[in-house]
N, C-alpha and C positions, 0 to 999 in steps of 0.2 A: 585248456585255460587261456592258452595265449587267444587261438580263436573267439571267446569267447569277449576279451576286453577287445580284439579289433573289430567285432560286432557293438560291442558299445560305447568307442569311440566312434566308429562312424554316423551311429544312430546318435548321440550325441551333439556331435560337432554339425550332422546336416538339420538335426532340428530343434537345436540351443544355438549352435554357436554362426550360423552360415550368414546371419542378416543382424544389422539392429533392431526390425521388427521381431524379430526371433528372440534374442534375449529380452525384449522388453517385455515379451508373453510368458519367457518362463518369470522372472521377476514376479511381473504380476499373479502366475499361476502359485508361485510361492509363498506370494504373501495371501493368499485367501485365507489359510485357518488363522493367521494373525487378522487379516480383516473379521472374522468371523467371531472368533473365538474372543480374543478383546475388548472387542467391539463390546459385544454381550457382558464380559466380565462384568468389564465398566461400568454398563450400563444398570446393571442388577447389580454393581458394588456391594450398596447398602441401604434400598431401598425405604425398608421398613420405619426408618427414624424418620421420614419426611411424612411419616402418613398424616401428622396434624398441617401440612399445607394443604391440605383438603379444602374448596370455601364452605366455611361456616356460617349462620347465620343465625342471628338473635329475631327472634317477629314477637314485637310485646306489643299487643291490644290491650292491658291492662291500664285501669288510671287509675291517676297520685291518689292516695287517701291520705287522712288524718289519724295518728295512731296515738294514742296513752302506752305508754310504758312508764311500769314504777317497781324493780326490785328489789329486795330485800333479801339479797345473798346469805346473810348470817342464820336469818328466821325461813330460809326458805318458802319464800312469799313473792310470790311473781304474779305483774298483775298488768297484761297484756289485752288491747281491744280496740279494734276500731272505731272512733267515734260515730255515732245514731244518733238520730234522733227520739224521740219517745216512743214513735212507732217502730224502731230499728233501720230505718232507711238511712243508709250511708251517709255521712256530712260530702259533700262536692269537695273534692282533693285540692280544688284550683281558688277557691275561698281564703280570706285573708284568716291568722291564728282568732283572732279577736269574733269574727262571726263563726268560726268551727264551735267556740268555749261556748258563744249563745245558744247555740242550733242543739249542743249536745250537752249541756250542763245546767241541772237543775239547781240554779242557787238558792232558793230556800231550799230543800231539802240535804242539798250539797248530794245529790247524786251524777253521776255521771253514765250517760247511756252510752253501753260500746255493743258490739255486736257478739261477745263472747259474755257480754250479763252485766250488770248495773254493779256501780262500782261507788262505794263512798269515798268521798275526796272531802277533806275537810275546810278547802280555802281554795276560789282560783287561782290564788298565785302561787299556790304546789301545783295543781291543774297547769298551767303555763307552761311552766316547767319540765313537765313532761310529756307534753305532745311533741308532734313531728311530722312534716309532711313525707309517704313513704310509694316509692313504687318497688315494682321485684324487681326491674331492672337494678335498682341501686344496690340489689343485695349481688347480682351473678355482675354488672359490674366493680364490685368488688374481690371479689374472685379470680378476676381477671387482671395481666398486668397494669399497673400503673400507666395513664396517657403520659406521651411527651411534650405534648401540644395539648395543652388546658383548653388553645383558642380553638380549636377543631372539634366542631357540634360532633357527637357521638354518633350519630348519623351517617358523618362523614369520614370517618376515622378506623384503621385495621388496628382492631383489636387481637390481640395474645393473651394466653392462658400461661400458666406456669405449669410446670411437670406435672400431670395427671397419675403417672405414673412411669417408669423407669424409659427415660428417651422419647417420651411420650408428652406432647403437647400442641394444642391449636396454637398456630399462627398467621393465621387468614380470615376471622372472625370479625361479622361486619353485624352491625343493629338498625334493624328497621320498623321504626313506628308509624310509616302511611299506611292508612288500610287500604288503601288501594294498593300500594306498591305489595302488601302483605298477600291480599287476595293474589296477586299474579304470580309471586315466585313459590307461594306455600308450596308442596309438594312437586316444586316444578324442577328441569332442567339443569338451574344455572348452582346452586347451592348443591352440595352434598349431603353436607348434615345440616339439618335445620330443628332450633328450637322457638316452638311457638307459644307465648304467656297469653292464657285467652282470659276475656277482658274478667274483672272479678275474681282472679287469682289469689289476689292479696287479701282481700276481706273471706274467702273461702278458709288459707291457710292458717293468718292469724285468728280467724274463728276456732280452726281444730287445734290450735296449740292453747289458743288464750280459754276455751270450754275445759278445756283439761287441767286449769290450775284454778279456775274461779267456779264454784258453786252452784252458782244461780243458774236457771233454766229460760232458754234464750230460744230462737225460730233459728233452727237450721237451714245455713244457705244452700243451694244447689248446688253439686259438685262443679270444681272447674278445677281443670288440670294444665300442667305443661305438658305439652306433646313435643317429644323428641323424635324424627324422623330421619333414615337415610336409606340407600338401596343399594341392591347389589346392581341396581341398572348400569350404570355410568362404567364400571368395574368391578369385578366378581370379587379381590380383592377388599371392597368397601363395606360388603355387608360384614365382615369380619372388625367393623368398627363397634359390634354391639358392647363389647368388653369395657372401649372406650369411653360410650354412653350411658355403662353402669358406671364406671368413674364419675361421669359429668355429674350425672344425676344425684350420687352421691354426694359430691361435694357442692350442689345446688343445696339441697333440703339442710345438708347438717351448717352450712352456711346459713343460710336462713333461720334457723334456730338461735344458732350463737347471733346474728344482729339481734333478734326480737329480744333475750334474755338479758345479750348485755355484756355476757361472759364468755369466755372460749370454753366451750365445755371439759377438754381434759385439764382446762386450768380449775376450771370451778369444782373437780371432782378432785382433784389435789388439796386446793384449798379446803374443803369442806374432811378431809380423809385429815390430813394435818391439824384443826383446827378440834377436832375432833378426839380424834387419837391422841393429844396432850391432856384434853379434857378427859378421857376413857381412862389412860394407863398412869395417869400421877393419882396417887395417893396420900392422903394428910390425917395422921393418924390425931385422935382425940387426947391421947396419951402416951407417955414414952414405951418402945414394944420394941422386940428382939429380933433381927434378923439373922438367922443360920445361915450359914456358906450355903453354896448353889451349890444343891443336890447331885446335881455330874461332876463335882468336882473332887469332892473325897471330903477327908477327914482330916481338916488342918487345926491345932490350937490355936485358940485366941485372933479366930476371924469370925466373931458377932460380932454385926453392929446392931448399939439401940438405938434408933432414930425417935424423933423428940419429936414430941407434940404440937400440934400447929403448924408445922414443916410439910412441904411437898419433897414427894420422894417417888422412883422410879424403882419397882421389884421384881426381881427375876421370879423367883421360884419361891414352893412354901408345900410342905408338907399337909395336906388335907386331911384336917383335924375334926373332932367333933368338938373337943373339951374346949367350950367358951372361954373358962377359966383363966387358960394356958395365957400369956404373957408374950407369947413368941403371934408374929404377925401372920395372918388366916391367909390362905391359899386366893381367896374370893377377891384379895388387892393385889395381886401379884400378875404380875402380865402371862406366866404360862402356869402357875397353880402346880398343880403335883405331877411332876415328871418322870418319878420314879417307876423303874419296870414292873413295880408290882401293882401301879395303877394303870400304865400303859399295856398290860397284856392281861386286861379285865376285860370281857363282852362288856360292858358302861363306860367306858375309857375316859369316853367324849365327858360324860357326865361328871365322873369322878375326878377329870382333874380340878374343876372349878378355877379355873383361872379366867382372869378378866377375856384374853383375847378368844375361849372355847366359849365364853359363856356371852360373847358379844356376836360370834356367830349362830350362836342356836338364835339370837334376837335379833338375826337380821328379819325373817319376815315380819316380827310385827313390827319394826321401827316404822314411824310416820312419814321420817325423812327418807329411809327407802321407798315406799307407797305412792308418794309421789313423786319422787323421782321416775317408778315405774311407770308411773300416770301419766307423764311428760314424754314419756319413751313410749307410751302406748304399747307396755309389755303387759300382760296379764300372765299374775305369778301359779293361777288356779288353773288353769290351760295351758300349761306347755310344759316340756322336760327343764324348761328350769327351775320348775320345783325340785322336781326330782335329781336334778342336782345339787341344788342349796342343799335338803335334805338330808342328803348323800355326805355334802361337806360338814355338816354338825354333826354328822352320825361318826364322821369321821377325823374329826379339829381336834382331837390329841396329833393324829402323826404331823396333820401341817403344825401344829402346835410346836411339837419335838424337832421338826426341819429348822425354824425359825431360832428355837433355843439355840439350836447347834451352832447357825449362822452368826447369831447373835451374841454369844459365846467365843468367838475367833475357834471352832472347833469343824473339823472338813466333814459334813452328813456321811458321803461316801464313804468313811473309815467308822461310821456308828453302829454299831452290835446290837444296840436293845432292840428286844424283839417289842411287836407292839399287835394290838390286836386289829382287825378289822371288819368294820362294821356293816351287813349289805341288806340289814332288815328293811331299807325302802327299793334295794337294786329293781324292784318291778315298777318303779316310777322312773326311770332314764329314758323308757322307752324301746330299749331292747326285745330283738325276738324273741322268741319262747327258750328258741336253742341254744343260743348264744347266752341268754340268760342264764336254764339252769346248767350250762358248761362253768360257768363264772362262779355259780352257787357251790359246784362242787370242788373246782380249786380250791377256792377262797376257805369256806370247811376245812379243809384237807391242812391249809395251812393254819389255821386256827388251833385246829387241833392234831397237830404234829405230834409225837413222842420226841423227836429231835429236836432238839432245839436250834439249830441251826438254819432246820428248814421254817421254823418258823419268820413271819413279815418285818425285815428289818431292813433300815437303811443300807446296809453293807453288802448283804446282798443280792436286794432287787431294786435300789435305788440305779444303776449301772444300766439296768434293763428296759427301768421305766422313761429315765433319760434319755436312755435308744431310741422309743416310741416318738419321744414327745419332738426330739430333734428332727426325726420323721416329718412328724404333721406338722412341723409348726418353722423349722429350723434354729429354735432356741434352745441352748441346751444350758442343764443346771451347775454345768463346770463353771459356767462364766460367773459365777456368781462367787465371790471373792469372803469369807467369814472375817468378821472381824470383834474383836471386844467392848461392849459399848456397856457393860455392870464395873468395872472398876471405880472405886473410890478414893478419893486422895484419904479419907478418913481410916479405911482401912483397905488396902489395896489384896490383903486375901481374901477377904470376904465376897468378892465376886457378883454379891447378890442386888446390893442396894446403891444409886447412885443418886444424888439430887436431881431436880428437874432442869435445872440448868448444865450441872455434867454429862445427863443422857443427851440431850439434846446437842452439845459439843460433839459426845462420842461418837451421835446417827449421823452428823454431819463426815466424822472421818470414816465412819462406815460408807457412806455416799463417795466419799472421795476415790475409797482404797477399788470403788468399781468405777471408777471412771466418771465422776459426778462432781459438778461443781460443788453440790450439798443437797440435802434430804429433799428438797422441793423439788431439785431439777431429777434427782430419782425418781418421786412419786408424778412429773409433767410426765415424763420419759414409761413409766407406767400404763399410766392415765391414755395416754394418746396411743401407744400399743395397742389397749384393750377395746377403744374407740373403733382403730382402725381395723382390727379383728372384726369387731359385731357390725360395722354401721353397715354393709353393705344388705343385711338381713333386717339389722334394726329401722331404721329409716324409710326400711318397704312398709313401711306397717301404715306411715301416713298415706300412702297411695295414693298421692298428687304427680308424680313424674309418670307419666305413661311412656315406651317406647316401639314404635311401630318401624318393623325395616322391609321396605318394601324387596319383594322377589323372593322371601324366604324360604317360600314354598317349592323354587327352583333352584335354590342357591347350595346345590351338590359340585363336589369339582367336576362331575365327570360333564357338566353343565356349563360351569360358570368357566373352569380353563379349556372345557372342550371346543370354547366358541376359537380360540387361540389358534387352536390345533386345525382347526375345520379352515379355515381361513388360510392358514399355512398350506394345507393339503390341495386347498384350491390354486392357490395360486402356482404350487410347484407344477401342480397337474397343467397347468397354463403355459408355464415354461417349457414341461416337457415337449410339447409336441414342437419346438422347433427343431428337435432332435428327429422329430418322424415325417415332418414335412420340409421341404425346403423352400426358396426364395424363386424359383424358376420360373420363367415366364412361359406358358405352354399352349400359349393363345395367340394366333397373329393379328398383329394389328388392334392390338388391343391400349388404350393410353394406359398411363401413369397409376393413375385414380382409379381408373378400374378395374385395374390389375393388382392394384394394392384389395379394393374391397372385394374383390371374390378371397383374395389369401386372407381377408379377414372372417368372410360368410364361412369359412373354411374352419379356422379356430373357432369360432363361436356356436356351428352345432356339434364342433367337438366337446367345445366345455359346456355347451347345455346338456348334451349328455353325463358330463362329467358330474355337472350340479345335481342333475336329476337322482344320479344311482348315490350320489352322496348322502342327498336327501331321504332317500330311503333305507340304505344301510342303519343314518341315525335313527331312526323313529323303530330300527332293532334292537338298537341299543338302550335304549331306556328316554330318550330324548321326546317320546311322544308322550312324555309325564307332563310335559309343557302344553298339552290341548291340541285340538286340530286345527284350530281359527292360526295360532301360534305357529303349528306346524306348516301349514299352507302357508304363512308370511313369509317364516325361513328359508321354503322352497324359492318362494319369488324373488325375495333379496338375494339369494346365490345366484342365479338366471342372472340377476342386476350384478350382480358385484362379477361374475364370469364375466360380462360384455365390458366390465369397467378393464381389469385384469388380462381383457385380451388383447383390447387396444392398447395397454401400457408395455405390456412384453413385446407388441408387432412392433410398435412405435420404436422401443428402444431397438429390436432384432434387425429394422430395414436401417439403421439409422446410419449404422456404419457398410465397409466393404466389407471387412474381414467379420465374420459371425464370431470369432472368438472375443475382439473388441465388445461386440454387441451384448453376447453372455455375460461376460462381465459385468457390465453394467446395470444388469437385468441383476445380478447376485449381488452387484452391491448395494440395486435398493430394495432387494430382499432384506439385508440384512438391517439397514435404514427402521426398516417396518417391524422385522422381528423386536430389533433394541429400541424402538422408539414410537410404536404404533400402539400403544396402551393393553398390550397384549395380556402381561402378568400383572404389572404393576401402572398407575396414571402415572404419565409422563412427568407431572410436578413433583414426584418426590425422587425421580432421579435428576441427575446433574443438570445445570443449567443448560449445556448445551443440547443434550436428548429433550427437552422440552421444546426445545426451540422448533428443533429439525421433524418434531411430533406433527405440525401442521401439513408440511412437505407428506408424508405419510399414509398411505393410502388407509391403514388396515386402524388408524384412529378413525376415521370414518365410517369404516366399514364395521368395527367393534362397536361404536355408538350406537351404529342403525339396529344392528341385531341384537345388544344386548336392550334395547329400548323391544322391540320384540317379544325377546324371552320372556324379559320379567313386568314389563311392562301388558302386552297383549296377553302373554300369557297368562296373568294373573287377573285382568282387569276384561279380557276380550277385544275385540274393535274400538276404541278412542279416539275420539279427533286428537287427543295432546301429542298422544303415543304416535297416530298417522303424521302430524303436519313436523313432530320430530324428524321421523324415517326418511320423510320428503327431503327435510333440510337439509340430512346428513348423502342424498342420495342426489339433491344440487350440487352442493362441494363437490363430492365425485365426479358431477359429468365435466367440471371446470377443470379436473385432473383429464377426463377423457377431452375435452376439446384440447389440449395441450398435446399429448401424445399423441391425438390424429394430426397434429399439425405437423410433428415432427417425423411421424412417420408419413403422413404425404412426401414433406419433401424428401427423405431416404428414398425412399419409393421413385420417386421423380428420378433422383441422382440414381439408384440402382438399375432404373429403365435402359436408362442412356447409357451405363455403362453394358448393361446386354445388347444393345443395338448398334452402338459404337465404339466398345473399349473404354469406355473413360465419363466423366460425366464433367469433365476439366476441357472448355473448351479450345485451350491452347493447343493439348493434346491430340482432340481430332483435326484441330485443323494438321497438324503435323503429320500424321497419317495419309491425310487426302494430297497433301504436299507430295510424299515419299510414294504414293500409288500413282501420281498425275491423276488424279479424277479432279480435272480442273471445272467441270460443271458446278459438280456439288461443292466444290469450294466458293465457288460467286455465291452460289446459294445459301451456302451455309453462314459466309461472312458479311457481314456490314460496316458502314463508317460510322456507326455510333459510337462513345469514347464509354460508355457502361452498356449492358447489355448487349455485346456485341456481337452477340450467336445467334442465327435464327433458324432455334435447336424443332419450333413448332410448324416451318415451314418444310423440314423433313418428312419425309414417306415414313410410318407408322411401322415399316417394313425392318428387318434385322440386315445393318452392315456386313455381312461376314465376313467377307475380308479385309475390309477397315479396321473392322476389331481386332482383327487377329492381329494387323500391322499397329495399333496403338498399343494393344499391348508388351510387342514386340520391341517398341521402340521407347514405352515409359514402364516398365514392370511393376507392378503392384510391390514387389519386393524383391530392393535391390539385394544382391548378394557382394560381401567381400570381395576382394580382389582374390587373397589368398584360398579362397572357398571355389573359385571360378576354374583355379587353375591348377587345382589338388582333383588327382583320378579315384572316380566313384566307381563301384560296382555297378550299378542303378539300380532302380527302385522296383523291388518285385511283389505288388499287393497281393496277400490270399487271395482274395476274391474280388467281386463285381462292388460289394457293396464302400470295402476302403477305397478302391479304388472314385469311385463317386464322393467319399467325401472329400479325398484326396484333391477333387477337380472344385468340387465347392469352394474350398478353403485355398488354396493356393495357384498361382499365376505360372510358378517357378518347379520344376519340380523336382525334389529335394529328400 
């Protein structure tokens, strides 16, 4: 043991401790995986939340029109069109109000031509009153932050989005309406995502929404859409922006709706549910009648109440009666009708409880104000499973019925027993497969007709289960839902059943509260916009005016779009390697500077076009020849290209210094540069400001540009000038990195000559040399009385010193050693073999 630690003190102390250049190498060699690994942390932090600094781009070809809008929220009457003329040709957007009214308004008839069907208007000056001049810009600049500078043309101005979704939002979004400036960047380079409004957008839209609430039979415009575009060119991480631009698009069209109509749609659907359902559930009896305590509550004396005639009044429950006669109030007023388990666990459930709210569900499809609403939504209830879900729901509106009582009641569903039956006489309209279906037919039977009563369908217990599911798909679950008593009456507070129309409406309000609600409306907004935001992204497709096109998709695999990363990486190490298998040696006499550097570079370079070569074909085994041949031959030639950029960068830095270990370093920390900051994984803009920066400095952003322009570009599209004079561009910048590093490796090179010919490339040094040998010729020679440039190091024989050398470096050491290191007894140094020994003589002056 003990031999063991004076073996690694000695190896220690002579090649850590013996020089300052010695510890400052191990330092350095220490700090790499902190260079490395931090670096990177840092850099890929937290990428993903910058992805809306992406540039964006609005391109509207569209112009201003003239629009009528006149709703009638109450009567559901929407009356929406672009002003025509009599033949339907658009009114000119840029026209004052007063000639749009002449151009499109018949005043003797008092019709009005729009493009979605002739509209009677009874007097210009309602007419007046409701035009407006409209572009889609105004509607997605709406949508968009608020400007801070009113005085900055929109044009000129960086627009922001708000949260699209969670961490998610553009703020780099610029709007362009030259058509010429349109034509140049459409699908070009400099934007990432771009949306483009082609001209007649507006009059196209408002046509499909205002044809769907008016009548009349009108000429159909030719389609025009928005085209949203991005690609996975720029970075593979970008085409993973699709999700983004189901957002956009989404909140484009359902934006565009609520301007035309006027309304925010989950307010208008609140509105319309509230304004409604007072109208639905009060009841005003013609004469005084009896209400009976609610049915789940038992049997208490002296809680009837009579409610009196001409009074509105809110009814829980009511046993469903045939006997007209009877004096006690009919099931058919009462908001859940007969709740008893002997109607609830009937095959007709639905039917027999007759209560307003089962019996306003069976009527939802023929309501008119549903129909059109469908009509406005562009749902058709005759083709699709949601019929067969309405269906479904009237087949089955006792049990929501019975949930609701319970809620509604301050009683917990979860703790409820009654069994109840269930109904699946349309379950072949949902949609389901054959198997899955009749599995469902058999359960469901099964529990139908149980001999146990236990296992029979009750809330207690498979409410627990179904909540499971639905927390599942949805992550809402029915615990949250708080019960509370909204039938109490100050007139009789056990009777449970019957409350005024103004004590319900107190009561829904503390119902609304006890879940966290201001009151009943911000419930039914909170609803409303729920269920909005559920369907729209399905519902909204149906207008089929947002198109989205992302260019490369057909390449946009990782083993693709990150392998470009990798390939690149593999190249370049493969570039560093060989400074490990070649060395710096001059093995030519009399050969200069320059061209002792360009053969050590002809040298690297049909190393690494070999290296390119077998790369290039190992990929196209890998699956990479999915990208086409035209594609595959580009790849080929851009590595050839980017090898000769990458081998001048690694010689450049390699000669640059004496010590090659300096040199490596340097070579690995703008590896690491490129790795964290070459738009490898992620574009440089959505990490930190400072990786952005240091991206330009960075080879492998260039080199990522060219080929991913390549991949997705050639490879989808074939040969293109845009695609070519890109690759050119990005393959300029390059050779400006390569004239840089030829520069700095010449002079290395220069400086590394003179040090193999002379010891030193310091010419204080050789003169010192030639001083301590007497070689007093070549010292006139070598010296002049110039006050800079004092050496005339080109008037030298091409030939190697060797004995000079030997005496310059004898007398100036590449590295000095300690005093206390000079004069502590070594063993010496006994290399295995020939080959430490050779690096041993590379690398150090001293030997240690």
């Amino acid at each position: 043991m003990i031999g063991v630690i004076k073996g690694f003190r000695d190896e220690f102390s002579s090649r850590v401790l013996s020089s300052v250049k010695r510890i400052s190498k191990f330092i350095g060699i220490a700090l790499i995986p902190i260079l490395y690994g931090v670096t990177c942390l840092i850099a890929f932090w937290n990428p993903t939340i910058n992805l809306g600094k992406a540039p964006v781009a609005i391109l509207n070809e569209d112009k201003t029109v003239w629009v009528y809008k006149n709703n009638d929220i109450e009567n559901f009457d929407f009356k929406i069109g672009v002003l025509t003329d009599h033949n339907y040709k658009s009114v000119d957007g840029s026209i004052s109000k007063e000639k749009a009214i002449s151009s499109a308004y018949d005043r003797q008839n008092k019709i009005l031509y729009t493009n979605a069907g002739n509209m009677q208007i009874s007097s210009e000056k309602e007419l007046a009153s409701h035009i407006f001049q409209f572009n889609v810009w105004d509607i997605i600049k709406s949508t968009l932050n608020e400007k801070t500078d009113k005085n900055i043309k929109d044009e000129d101005y960086v627009f922001s989005s708000p949260e699209l979704k969670e961490d998610m939002a553009f703020t780099n979004i610029r709007y362009i309406s030259s058509q010429k400036e349109i034509d140049k960047q459409w699908k070009g380079k400099k934007y990432y995502v771009q949306a483009k409004i082609e001209n007649g957008f507006a009059e196209y839209l408002i046509q499909q929404i205002g044809s769907n609430l008016n009548k009349n039979t009108v000429p159909k415009s030719e389609k025009v859409d928005i085209n949203i575009w991005t690609t996975f060119e720029r970075n593979f991480i970008f085409g993973y922006y699709l999700n983004s631009m189901m957002e956009m698009k989404s909140a484009l069209i359902v934006s565009a709706i609520e301007n035309f109509l006027g309304e925010n749609i989950p307010s208008l659907i609140s509105n319309i549910i509230y304004k409604n359902f007072y109208k639905q559930i009060s009841y005003t009896p013609t004469k005084n009648e009896i209400v009976r305590i609610s049915q789940n509550i038992g049997n208490v004396s002296n809680s009837d109440i009579e409610i009196q005639s001409g009074k509105q009044y809110v009814i829980s429950d009511a046993i469903n009666k045939s006997n007209e006669s009877s004096n006690d109030v009919r099931s058919e007023n009462t908001i859940f009708g007969d709740i008893s388990k002997e109607t609830t666990i009937s095959h007709d459930a639905a039917k027999k409880t007759n209560g307003i709210l089962t019996n306003n569900i069976s009527g939802l499809l023929q309501s008119q104000k549903i129909q059109k609403l469908a009509k406005i939504l562009k749902l058709d209830f005759t083709n699709s499973k949601l019929l067969g879900y309405i269906l479904f729901l009237n087949d089955n509106s006792h049990i929501v019925n019975k949930y609701l009582y319970d809620v509604m009641h301050g009683i917990d569903p979860f703790t409820d027993s009654q069994t109840m039956w269930i109904n699946i006489d349309n379950i072949d309209k949902l949609g389901l497969d054959k198997k899955t279906e009749a599995a469902i037919k058999v359960i469901i039977s099964a529990l139908n007709n149980s001999f146990i009563e236990e296992f029979k369908f009750n809330f207690k217990t498979y409410l627990p289960k179904i909540n499971s599911i639905l927390v599942q798909k949805t992550g809402f679950s029915l615990k949250l839902i708080k019960p509370q008593e909204v039938f109490t009456s100050k007139v009789n507070e056990l009777n449970r059943n019957a409350v005024s129309i103004t004590e319900f409406n107190k009561n829904m309000d503390m119902l609304a509260a006890k879940n966290g609600f201001t009151n009943q409306i911000a419930l039914l907004n909170a609803i409303s916009n729920k269920t909005i935001e559920i369907i729209k992204h399905k519902l909204f497709d149906k207008f089929d005016v947002v198109n989205i096109e992302i260019a490369g998709l057909k390449n946009g695999i990782y083993g693709i779009g990150i392998g470009e990363f990798f390939i690149i990486i593999g190249l370049f190490v493969g570039t560093f390697m060989q400074t490990f298998i070649y060395d710096r040696a001059r093995r030519t006499k009399k050969l200069k500077a320059g061209k002792w550097y360009t053969s050590k570079t002809l040298l690297m370079l049909v190393t690494g076009m070999t290296q390119a070569t077998a790369l290039t074909i190992a990929l196209s085994l890998t699956g990479w020849i999915a990208i086409g041949s035209a594609a595959m031959l580009s790849v080929w030639l851009w590595l050839l290209f980017v090898d000769l950029i990458f081998v001048l960068t690694i010689q450049g830095l390699w000669f640059l210094f004496k010590d090659e270990t300096i040199s490596k370093v340097l070579v690995v920390i703008y590896l690491v540069i490129n790795i964290s900051s070459g738009w490898g994984t992620f574009p440089s803009f959505m990490q930190f400001e400072f990786f952005h920066k240091i991206s330009f400095i960075a080879e492998f952003t260039y080199v990522l540009h060219g080929l991913g322009s390549i991949i997705y570009g050639v490879g989808e599209n074939g040969f293109n000038l845009t695609d070519s004079l890109y690759v050119m561009q990005q393959a300029g910048t390059l050779l400006i990195f390569a004239l840089f590093f030829v520069s700095i490796g010449l002079y290395g090179a220069k400086n590394r000559n003179r040090e193999i010919r002379f010891g030193s490339f310091i010419g204080k040094h050789v003169v010192d040399g030639m001083i301590s040998l007497g070689l007093v010729n070549e010292l006139a020679e070598f010296t002049s009385d110039r006050k800079i440039f004092k050496y005339n190091w080109n008037k030298m024989s091409e030939d190697i010193y060797l004995e000079l050398a030997q005496e310059v470096r004898r007398l100036h050491p590449f590295e000095g050693q300690f005093e206390w290191y000079k004069k502590r007894q070594n063993d010496g140094v006994f290399p295995p073999n020939e080959t430490d020994m050779d690096i041993m003589k590379r690398n150090d002056d001293v030997e240690v």
